[in-house]
C-alpha positions as CSV (number, residue, x, y, z in Angstrom):
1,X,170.8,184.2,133.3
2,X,166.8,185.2,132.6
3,X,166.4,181.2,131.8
4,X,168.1,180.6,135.4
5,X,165.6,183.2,137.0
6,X,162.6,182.0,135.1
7,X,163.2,178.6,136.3
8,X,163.3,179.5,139.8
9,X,160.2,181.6,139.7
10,X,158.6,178.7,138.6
11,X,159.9,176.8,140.7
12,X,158.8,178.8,143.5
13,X,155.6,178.8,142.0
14,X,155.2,175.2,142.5
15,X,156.7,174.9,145.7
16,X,154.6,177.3,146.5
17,X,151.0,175.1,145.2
18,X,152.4,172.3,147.0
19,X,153.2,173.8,150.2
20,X,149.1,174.8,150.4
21,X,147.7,171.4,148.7
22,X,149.9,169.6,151.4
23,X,148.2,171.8,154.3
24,X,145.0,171.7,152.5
25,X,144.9,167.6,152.3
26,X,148.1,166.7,155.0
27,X,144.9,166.7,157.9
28,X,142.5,164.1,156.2
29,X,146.0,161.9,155.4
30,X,146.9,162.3,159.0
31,X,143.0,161.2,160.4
32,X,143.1,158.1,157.9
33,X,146.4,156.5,159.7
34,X,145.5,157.8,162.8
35,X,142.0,157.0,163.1
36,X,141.8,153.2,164.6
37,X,139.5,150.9,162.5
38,X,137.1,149.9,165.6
39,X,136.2,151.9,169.2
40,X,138.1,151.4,171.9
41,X,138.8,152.6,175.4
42,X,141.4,155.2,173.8
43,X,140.7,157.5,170.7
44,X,143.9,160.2,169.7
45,X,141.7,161.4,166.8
46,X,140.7,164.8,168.6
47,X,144.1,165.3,170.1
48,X,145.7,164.8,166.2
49,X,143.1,167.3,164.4
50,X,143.5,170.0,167.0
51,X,147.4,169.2,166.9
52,X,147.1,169.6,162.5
53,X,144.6,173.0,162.6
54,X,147.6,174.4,165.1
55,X,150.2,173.1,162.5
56,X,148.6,174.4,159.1
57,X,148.2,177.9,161.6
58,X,151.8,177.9,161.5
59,X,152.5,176.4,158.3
60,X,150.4,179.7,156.7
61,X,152.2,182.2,159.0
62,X,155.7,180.4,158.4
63,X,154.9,181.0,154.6
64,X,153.9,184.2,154.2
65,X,156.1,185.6,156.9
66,X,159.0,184.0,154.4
67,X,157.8,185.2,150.8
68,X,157.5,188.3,152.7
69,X,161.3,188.7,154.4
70,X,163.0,187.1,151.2
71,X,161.1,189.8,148.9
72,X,162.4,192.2,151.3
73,X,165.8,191.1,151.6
74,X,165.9,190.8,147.7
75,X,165.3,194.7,147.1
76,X,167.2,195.5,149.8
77,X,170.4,194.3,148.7
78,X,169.8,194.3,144.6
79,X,166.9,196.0,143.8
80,X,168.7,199.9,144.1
81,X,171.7,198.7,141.7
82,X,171.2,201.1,138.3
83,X,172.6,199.3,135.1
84,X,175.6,201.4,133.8
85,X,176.7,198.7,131.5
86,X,173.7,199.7,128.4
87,X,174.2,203.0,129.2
88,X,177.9,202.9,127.9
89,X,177.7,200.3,125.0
């Protein structure tokens, strides 16, 4: 069972590291297929970087607020449980 937990620790871990190099690079992906090749009478490119700082705002808040709750659903419900079963053995 610590194998299970360790894998899902790391896996958190790089769930995690992707989640913030996606929000770190996801804008300059976004401006390189929205951005048109030549000028012309309409431009989205402001619209789209003001609509991607608004989402990485929420993408940053969505995480923490989530590490945070799961932590504090965790100990909630199985961090006061006492281990009886090395006491007797």
């Amino acid at each position: 069972m610590k194998n299970f937990h360790k894998n899902l620790n790391i896996a958190f871990i790089g769930g995690l590291l992707g989640a913030v190099a996606m929000t770190m690079l996801g804008p300059k992906i976004i401006a390189l297929l929205v951005t048109p090749p030549v000028s012309f009478g309409v431009n989205c490119e402001p619209a789209t970087v003001y609509s991607m700082q608004k989402l990485i705002v929420g993408q940053i808040i969505g995480l923490v607020l989530g590490v945070i709750l799961t932590f504090f659903i965790r100990y909630k419900l199985f961090g006061g449980k006492k281990n009886t079963d090395a006491k007797t053995a």
